[in-house]
N, C-alpha and C positions, 0 to 999 in steps of 0.2 A: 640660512638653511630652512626647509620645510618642516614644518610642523610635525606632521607624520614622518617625515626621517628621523630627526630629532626624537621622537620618541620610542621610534624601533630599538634605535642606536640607546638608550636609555632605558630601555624593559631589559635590553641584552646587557647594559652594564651591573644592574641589579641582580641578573643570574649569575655572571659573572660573581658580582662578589658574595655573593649568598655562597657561591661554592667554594669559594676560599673560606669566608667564615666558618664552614660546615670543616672546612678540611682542618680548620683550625681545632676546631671542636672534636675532631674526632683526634687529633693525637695531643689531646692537654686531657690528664685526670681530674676528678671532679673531686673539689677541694674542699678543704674545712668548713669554709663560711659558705659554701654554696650547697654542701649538705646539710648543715644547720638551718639554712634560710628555707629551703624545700620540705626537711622532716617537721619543724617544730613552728613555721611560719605560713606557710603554705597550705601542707596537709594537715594540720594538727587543726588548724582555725578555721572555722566555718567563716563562709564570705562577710556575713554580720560583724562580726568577730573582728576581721581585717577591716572593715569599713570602718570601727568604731577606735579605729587604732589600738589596738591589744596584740598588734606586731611586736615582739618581745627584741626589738634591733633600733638602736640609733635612729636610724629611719624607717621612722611606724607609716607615712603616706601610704595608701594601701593601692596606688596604682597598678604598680608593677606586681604584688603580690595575686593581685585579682587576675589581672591575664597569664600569671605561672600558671595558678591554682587552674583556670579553665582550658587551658593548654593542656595539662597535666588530664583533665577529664577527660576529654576530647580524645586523647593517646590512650586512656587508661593506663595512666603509669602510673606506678607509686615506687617511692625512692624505697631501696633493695637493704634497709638499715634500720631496724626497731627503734622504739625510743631506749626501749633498757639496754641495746646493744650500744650505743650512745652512748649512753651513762656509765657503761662499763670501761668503755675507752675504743670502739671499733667504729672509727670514722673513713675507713678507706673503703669505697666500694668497688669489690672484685667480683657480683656476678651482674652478669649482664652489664655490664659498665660499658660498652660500648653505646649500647640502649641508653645508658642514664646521658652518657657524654654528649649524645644526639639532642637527647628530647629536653633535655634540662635549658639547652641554650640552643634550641627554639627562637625563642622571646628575641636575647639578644641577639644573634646573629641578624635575624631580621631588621632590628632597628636600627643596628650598627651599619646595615648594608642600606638603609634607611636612607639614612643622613647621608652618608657619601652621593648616593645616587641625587638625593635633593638639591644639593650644591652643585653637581654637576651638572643638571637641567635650567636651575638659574644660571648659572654664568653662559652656560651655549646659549640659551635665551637670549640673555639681556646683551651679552657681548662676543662672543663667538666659542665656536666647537673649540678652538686648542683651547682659550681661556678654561671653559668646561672639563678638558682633557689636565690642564695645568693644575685644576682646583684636585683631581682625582689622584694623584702624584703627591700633593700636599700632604693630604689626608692619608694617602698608605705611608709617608714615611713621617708618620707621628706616632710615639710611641701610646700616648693613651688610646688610639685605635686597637691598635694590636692586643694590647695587655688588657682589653675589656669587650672585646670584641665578640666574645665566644666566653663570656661567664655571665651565669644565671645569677646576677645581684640588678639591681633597679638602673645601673651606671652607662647602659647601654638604650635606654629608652631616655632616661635625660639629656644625652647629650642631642640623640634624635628632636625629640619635643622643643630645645634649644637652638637646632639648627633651624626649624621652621619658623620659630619664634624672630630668631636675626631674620631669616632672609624675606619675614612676611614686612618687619619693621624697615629691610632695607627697602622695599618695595614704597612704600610711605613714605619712605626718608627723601625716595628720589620722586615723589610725586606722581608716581606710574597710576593710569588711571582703574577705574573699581575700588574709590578709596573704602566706601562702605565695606564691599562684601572684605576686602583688608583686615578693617576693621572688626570684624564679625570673627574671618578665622584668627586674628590676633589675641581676641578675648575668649577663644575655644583653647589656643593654646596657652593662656594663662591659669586656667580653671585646669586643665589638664597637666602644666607644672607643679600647680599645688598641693594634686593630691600625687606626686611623684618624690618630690623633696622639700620640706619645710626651707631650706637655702634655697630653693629657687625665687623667695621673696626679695634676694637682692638684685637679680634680674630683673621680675617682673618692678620693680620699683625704679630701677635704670631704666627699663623701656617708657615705662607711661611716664617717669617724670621728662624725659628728653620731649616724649611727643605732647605734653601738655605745653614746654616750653617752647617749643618750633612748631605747633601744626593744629594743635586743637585746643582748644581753652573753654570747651564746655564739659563742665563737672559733673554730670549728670551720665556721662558716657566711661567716666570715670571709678562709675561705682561696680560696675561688673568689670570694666578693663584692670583698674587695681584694687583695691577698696575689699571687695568681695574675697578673692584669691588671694590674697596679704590674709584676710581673717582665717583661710584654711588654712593658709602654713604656721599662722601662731596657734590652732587649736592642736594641733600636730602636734605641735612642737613642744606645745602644754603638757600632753598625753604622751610625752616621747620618755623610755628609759636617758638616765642620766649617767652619765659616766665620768670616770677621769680620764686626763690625756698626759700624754708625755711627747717631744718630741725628740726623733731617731735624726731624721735628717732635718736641714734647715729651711724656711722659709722659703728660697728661690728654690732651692731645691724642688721642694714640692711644684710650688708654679712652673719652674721649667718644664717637668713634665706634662704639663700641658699645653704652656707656649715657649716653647727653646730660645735658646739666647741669639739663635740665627732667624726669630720671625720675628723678635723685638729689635732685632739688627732694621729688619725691614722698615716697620712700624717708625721706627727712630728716622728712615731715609724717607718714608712720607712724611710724618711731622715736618721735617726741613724742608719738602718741596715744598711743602702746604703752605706753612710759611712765607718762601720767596714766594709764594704762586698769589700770595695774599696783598703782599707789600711789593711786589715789582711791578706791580702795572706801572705804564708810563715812563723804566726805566731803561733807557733802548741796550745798555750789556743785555739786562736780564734777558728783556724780550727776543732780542737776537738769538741765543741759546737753549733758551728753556720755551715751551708750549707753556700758557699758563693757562692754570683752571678759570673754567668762565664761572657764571654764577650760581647757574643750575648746579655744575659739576660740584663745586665747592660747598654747597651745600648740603647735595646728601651725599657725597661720602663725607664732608666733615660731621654730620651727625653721624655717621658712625664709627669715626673716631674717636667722637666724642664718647659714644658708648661703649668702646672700647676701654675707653680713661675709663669712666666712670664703674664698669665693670670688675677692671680690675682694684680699682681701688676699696670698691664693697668684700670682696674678697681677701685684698691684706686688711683689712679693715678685720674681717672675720678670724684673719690667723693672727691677727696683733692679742686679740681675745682670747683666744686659746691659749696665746703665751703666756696671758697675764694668770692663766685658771691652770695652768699645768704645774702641780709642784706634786712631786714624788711619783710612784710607779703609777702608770696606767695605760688606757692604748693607744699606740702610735697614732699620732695625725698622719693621715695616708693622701697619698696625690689623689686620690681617687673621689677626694670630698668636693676636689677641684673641676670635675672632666664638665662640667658646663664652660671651661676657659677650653678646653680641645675645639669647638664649631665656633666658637668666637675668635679662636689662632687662625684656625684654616681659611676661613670665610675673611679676615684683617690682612692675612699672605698673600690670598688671590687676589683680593680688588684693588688692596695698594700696589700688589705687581701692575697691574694694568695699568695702570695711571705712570705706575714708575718707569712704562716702557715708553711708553708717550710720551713724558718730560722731553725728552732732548729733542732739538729742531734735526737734530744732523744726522746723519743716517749710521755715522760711525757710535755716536755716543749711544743711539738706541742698542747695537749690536753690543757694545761694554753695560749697559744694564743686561741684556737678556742674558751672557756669560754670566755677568754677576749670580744672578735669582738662581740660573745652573747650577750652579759650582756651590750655591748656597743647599740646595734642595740634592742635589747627590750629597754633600757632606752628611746631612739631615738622615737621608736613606739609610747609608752606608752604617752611621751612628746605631739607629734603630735598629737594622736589622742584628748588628751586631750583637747589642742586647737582648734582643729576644729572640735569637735564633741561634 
């Protein structure tokens, strides 16, 4: 497809979901933690103030708080709720709430609508319009879309900033050429993780240690790609309120929510091709039946499988932590700490569908993969909508 199509076709999807976001946004009320984070984080602190992390929340990174706060200027709004009304107990806002439920989630709608769009542009890129159209499907029937999509908390620019982050390192992974300028927006978007979520340092340390290990072995390139952006999220992290946790739900629990048991279903059936695809050359069953990855193929997407493993593993890594520091009341570990694993599911769905429709030589076995991924991604839909509709 042409360029200029492809991107007609991609400014219209972006409007698209902008209007859903927005539609979202206008029938969900603006809720505890989203008027907390606006009265007493936002408007209360001078930009200084947020820069210097004096964010009074878990997550003091003052990214997302700087583009509310100037959003918020821009509108001339200010949330409809004193601080003494606050403190008295009057956290529901009834005037002008339609105004707040707009202009609050701004930010995220945007960037929620962000990330979809950016996934969708890569795959019609690199592999075709349905692929693009298949990633787009993914992504509306995942439930941390939905449930974050349309709330003014920072959960909506990290998953965005994380999608560009995979798809600049998929770019890498597979050798596509402009490795510099790559390399340039990959360490914009690490500096720009850092100051979004102190946890984004187990990404950015998944990414540059894969690409130190496969692709660049000069350390000096290093110190802005990780080095640097690792140091913002421990000063973060340093200057972060501390709390206790408890947990409500369990471990998978939480992770499902952002990668379902029907995309580790997937993941688990590339693992297995990946595998034959590795050790059957030369064995003529395999070859007869299965397309095997050549060397190019098998190397970038196995590094990003690999970074996928590795991904999640920083992650339960992190919620092994929590468990060992959770004794007695305090506040839930929530999926939401997770939604950097949401553009790491969607983006692990699409690319291994594609390869997984390819596997078979026969024309019948491609048609039982592609039922499969269906029947997979309507159950997925069907699920989600369910719950949040």
């Amino acid at each position: 497809m042409k360029t200029s199509r492809l991107l007609l076709i991609t400014f219209f999807l972006f409007f698209l979901l902008c209007s859903l976001g927005f539609s979202v946004a206008r029938h969900r009320a603006v809720w505890n933690d989203e008027g907390y984070t606006q009265l007493f984080n936002v408007e209360k602190l001078s930009y200084q103030s947020i820069i210097l992390g004096k964010v009074a929340e878990g997550n003091n990174s003052p990214l997302f708080y700087i583009i509310q706060k100037a959003i918020s200027a821009m509108m001339h709004y200010s949330i409809p709720i004193t601080y003494s009304q606050w403190g008295a107990g009057k956290k529901e806002i009834t005037e002008n709430a339609l105004k707040s439920q707009i202009i609050l989630r701004i930010n995220p709608v945007l960037f929620m609508s962000l990330a979809i769009t950016a996934i969708f542009y890569y795959f019609s890129k690199r592999y075709s319009i349905w692929s693009g159209f298949y990633s787009v499907l993914v992504a509306l029937s995942s439930f941390m879309v939905w449930a974050y999509w349309a709330e003014a908390r920072p959960y909506a620019l990290l998953a965005f900033l994380t999608t560009i982050q995979l798809l600049v390192f998929l770019d890498l992974a597979n050798g596509v050429d402009r490795h510099r300028k790559n390399w340039h927006i990959l360490t914009i978007i690490h500096f720009l993780l850092a100051l979004t979520s102190a946890m984004a340092i187990i990404q950015i340390t998944v990414i540059s240690f894969i690409l130190w290990l496969k692709l660049e072995r000069n350390w000096r390139k290093y110190i802005t790609l990780f080095l640097l952006p690792s140091l913002i999220c421990l000063g973060y992290y340093l200057r972060s309120p501390k709390y206790s946790f408890c947990f409500i739900d369990g471990p998978m629990s939480l992770i499902n929510a952002s990668i379902s048991k029907d995309r580790f279903l997937i993941i688990l059936f590339f693992i297995f091709y990946f595998i034959v695809s590795r050790l059957g050359a030369g064995k003529p069953l395999i070859t007869r039946t299965i397309n095997l990855l050549n060397k190019d193929q098998a190397k970038s997407v196995g590094n990003y499988l690999l970074a996928t493993m590795l991904m999640l593993s920083g992650y339960f890594l992190f919620l092994f932590t929590l468990k060992l520091k959770a004794k007695g009341p305090g506040f839930p570990v929530s999926n939401r700490y997770f939604i950097s694993l949401t553009p790491l599911g969607i983006i692990a769905a699409t690319l291994f569908s594609i390869y997984l429709v390819k596997a078979p030589k026969s024309k019948l076995g491609k048609i039982t993969v592609v039922i499969g991924l269906v029947v997979l991604l309507v159950m997925r839909g069907v699920r989600t909508a369910a719950f949040r509709f």
